[in-house]
N, C-alpha and C positions, 0 to 999 in steps of 0.2 A: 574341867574334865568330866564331872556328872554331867554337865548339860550335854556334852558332845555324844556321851553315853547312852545318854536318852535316846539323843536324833538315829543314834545306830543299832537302837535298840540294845544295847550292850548294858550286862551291870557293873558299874563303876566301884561297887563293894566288893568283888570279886577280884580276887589276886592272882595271880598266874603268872607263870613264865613262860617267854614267846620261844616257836618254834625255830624257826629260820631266822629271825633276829635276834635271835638270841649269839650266835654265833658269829651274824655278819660282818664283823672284826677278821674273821679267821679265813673267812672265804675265800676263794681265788677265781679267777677266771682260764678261762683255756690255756693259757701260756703260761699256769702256773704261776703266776703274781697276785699276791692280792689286790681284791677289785677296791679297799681304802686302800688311798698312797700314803707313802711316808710324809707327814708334816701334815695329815688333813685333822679335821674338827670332829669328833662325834660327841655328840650329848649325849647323854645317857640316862634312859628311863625316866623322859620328859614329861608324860604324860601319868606319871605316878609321883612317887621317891624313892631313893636308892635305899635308905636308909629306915623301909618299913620292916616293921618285925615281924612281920608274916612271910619275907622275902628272907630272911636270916638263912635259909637253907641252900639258896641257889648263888649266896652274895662273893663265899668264897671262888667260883667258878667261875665268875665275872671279875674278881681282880686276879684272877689266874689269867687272863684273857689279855686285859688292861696292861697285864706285868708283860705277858708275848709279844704284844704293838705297844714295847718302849719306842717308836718311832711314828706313834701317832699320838694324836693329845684328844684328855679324855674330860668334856665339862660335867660336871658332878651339880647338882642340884637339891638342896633338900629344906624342909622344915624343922630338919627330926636332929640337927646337930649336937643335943647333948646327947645321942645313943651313938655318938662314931664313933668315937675313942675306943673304945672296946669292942670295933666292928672291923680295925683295921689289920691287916695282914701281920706277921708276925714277922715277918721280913723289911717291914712298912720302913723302921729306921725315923728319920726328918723327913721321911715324906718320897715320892717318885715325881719326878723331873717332868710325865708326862699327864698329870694329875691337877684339873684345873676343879680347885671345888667352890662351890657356892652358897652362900645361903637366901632365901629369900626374906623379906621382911616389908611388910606391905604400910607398915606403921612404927610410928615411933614407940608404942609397944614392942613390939617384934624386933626393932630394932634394938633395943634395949637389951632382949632378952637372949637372942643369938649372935650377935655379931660378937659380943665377948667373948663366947664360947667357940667361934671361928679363930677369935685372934690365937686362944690359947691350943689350938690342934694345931700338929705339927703334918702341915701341908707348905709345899715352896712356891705355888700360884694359889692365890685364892680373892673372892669374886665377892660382890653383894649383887644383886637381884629385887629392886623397887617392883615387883608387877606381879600384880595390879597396885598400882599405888592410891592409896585411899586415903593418906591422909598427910599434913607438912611432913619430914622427917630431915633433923641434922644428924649427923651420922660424922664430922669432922672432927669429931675426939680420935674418932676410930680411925678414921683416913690418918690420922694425923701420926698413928704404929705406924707408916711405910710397910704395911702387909697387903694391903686391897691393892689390886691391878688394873679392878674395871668394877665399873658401877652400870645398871641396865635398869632403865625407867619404861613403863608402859601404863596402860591407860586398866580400865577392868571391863570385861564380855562376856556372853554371853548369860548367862543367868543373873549376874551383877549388872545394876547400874549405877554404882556410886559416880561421881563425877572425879574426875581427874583435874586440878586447877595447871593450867601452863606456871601457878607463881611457883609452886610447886618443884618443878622440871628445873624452871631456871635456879631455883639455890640449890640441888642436886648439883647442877654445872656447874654452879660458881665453884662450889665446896672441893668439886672434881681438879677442875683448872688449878685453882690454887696449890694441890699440890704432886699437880702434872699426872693424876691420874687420870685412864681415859674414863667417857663418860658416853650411855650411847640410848639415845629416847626411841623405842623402836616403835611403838606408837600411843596414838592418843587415847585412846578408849573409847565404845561407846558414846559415853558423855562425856563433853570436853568444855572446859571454863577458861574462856582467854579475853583479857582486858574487860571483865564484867560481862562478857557474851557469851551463851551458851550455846551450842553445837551438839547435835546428834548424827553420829558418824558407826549406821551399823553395819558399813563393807570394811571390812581388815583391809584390802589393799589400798582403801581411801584414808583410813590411819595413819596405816605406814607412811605413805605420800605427803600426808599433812605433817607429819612427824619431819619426815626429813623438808622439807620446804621451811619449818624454822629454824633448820639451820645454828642448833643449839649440842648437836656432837662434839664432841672434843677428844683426838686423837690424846692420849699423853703418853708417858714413857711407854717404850718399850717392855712388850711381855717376853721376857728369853726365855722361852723352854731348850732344853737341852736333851734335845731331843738322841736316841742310839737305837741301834743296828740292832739283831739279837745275836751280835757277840757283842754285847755292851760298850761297842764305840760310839761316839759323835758322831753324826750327819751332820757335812757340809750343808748348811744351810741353802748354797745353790742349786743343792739335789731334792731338794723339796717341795711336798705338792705347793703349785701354783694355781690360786682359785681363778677362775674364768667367771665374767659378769656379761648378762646377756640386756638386751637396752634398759628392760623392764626391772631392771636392779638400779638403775641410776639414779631412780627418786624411789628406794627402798630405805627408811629410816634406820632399816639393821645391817646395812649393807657392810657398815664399819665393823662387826664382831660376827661377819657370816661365810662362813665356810667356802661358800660361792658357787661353781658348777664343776663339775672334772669335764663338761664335754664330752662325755660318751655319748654323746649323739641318739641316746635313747628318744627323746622328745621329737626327735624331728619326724 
């Protein structure tokens, strides 16, 4: 995030809340519908964390938001999981159905130290996040609660160049497989270690590409969100957005946990 900072001249210490995307959950387009469909993916405050304390001010207006597209699903992302508990809505309950949260953990430190504190927050989807993965990490105590959904492996860029081993990836899978959760390596990293040979790889779409050519994702059960209208009913699942993949997604390593395209024909 600082490096990318730099290139744009931007400072990275600097907190702020965006203008226009800040809302674009809410947006609609000419014919009155929102321009997200019902069943799409938004991440949320990717390039930060949701859960920084300098953002405490604007956080309750973002799950006022989250709470209005109960019919879209929302990935939450953070470092900061021992300050959520006390960050969550007061209406929060066991958690919102369209509430997909994460935490990251780049090491078996990190893992150690948050995943516990995932297991014990009361959320009904929740995620682990390897990337930049920098070091082995078994994590199948944890899998082993039936809470994790999905586990997401990546390599480290930009300003890092730890190296990423493939042995690495592959006990991630195993650990995943074993108990049918999905698993999904979306790329290698910079610096990439496989069968004792090392790789330097600094175009991201040659990552991804290498990522997925190993052929080491693994679909597992089913994520059911339960997704509703805002009169609090069920979406048929049939009425739901359906992502569209254009060629260049077909050797995309994240293609498995990716949102995909609506087709608004903007690009053409």
């Amino acid at each position: 995030m600082y490096f990318l900072d730099r290139v744009r001249n931007k400072n990275g210490a600097e907190i702020f809340k965006t203008k226009s995307g800040f809302t674009y959950p809410l947006q609609k387009d000419r014919t009155g519908a929102y321009i997200i469909k019902s069943g799409e993916l938004i991440r949320v405050c990717m390039s930060s964390d949701f859960f920084l304390e300098e953002a405490d001010e604007w956080r309750n207006e973002a799950w006022e938001i989250m709470k209005k597209r109960s019919d879209v699903k929302f990935f939450l992302l953070t470092k900061r999981p021992e300050r959520v508990a006390k960050l969550l809505p007061k209406d929060w309950g066991e958690g919102w159905d369209n509430i997909f949260f994460n935490v990251t953990c780049e090491n078996q430190r990190r893992a150690d130290e948050r995943i516990p504190i995932l297991l014990d927050l009361p959320f009904k989807h929740k995620g682990i996040m390897t990337a930049p993965l920098i070091g082995k990490i078994s994590i199948e105590q944890y899998l082993e609660s039936g809470q994790i959904e999905q586990v997401i492996a990546g390599g480290e860029n930009y300003d890092g160049t730890r190296p990423c081993h493939f042995d690495w990836i592959k006990s991630l899978r195993q650990q995943c497989e074993k108990h049918n959760i999905t698993f999904c390596f979306i790329e290698t990293g910079t610096n990439f270690v496989k069968d004792g040979r090392y790789f330097r790889i600094p175009k991201k779409i040659l990552q991804s590409e290498m990522a997925f050519k190993s052929n080491i994702n693994f679909r597992g059960k089913t994520i059911d969100f339960q997704l509703k209208d805002q009169r609090g009913l069920l979406i048929d699942k049939n009425k739901l957005y359906t992502p569209q993949y254009r060629k260049q997604c077909e050797r995309c390593g994240a293609k498995l946990i990716c949102n995909g395209c609506s087709n608004c024909g903007r690009c053409n």
